[in-house]
N, C-alpha and C positions, 0 to 999 in steps of 0.2 A: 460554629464559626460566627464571630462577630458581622457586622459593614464593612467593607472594604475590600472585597474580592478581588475585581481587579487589582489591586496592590501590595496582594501578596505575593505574587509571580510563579512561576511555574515546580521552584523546588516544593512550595508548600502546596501546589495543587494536587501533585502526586500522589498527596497521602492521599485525598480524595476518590481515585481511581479504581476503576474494579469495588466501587464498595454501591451499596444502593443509599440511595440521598434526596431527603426532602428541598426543594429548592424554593426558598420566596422572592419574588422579584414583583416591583411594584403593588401597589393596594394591596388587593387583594389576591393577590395570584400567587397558587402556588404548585408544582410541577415534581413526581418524585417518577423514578428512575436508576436506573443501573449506571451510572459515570464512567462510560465509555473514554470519552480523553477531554480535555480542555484546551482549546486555540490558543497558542504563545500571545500570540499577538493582540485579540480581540478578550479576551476572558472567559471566551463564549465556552456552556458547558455543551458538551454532547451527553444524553440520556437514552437507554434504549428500554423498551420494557418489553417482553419475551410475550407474543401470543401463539399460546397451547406450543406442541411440537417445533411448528416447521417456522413459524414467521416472528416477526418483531418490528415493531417502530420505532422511530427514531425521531426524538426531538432536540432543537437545538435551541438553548437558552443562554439570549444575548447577556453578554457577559458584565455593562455597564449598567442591566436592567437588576441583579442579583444583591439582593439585601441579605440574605443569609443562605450557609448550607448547611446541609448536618445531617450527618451521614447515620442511618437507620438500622443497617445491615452489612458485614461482610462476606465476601464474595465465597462459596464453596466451592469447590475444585471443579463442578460439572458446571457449574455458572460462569467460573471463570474463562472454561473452554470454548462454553457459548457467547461467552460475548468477544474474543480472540478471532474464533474462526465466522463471525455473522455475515463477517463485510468480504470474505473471500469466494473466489469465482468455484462455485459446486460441483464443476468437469473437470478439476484438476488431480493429476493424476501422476505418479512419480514414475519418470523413468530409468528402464535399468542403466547402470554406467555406460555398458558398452554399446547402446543405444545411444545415451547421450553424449557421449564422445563419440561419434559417428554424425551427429547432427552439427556438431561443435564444429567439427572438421570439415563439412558441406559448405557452412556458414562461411567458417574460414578461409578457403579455399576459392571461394563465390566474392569475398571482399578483396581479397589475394587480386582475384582475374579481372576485379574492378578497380586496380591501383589504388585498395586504400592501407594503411599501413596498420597492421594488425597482427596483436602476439597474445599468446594463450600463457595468461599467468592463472595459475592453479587450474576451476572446472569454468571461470570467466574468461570471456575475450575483450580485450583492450585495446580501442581504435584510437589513434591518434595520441595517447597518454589523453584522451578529455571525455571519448565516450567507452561504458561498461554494457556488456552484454553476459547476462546473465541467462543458464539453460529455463527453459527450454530453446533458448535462442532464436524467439518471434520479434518482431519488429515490437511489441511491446514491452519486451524483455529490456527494451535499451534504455541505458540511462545516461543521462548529463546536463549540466548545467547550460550549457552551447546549444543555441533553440535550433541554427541551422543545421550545424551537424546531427541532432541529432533527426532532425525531417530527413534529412540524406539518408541519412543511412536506415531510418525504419523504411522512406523507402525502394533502396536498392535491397534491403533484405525480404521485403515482400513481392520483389519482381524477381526473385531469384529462381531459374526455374525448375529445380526440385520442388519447389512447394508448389508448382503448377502441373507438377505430376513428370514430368522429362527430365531426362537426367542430364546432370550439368557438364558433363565431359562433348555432349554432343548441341549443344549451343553456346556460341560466340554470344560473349558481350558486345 
């Protein structure tokens, strides 16, 4: 790839992705790495490079400092998995459905007794048509655009008192 990184935008960054990439950015500087994703907005590239088993670093190369890239390697299928699952939390662990409809429905029921208005389309719950609750249905699980709703509600969902051990039929909001 030519000069001009930032201004080739995000369709043409893509090919980039998942592939290993020598990067030169000023003088003499230059940075190679697995091309984890590229920032819309800044050009910046994310690089991770895998040490031994367990660990990896991550660098981030500012995106108006990039004079050229050019891609070294692509990604084979155990590479690609590692660099997918690097940045996900290690305790995560699936649960069975009727476990998780059973949590759904605590949740539910707990937003329910705290007048907020909530309907379960498919295995998500939908507060207000603005905020998304998705299982495991923790106060981090919540999504929306809406900064205050969604403090509310992560949290009323973290004072809920099933998650402090007692059951919710036997305390009043």
């Amino acid at each position: 790839m030519q000069c001009g990184w930032p201004l080739l935008g995000p369709l043409q960054w893509t090919r980039y992705v998942n592939k290993k990439v020598n990067v030169k950015a000023g003088k003499d500087e230059e940075h190679r790495g697995w091309l984890l994703t590229v920032d819309p907005v800044s050009a910046s590239l994310v690089l991770v490079n895998f040490r031994g088993e367990s660990g990896a670093s991550v660098q981030v190369v500012m995106g108006h400092a990039v004079e050229e890239v050019q891609v070294l390697q692509e990604a084979d299928e155990e590479t690609m998995q590692r660099l997918q699952s690097s940045f996900l939390p290690t305790n995560t662990h699936r649960l069975d459905p009727k476990e998780q409809a059973a949590i759904r429905g605590r949740v539910r029921t707990w937003l329910e007794k705290n007048r907020v208005p909530v309907v379960e389309e498919g295995e998500e719950l939908r507060v207000a048509g603005v905020l998304t609750i998705t299982a495991p249905y923790r106060p981090e699980d919540c999504c929306s655009s809406n900064q205050i709703i969604l403090d509310r509600i992560q949290k009323l969902i973290q004072n809920q008192p099933c998650l402090a051990g007692t059951d919710p039929e036997q305390t009043e909001s």
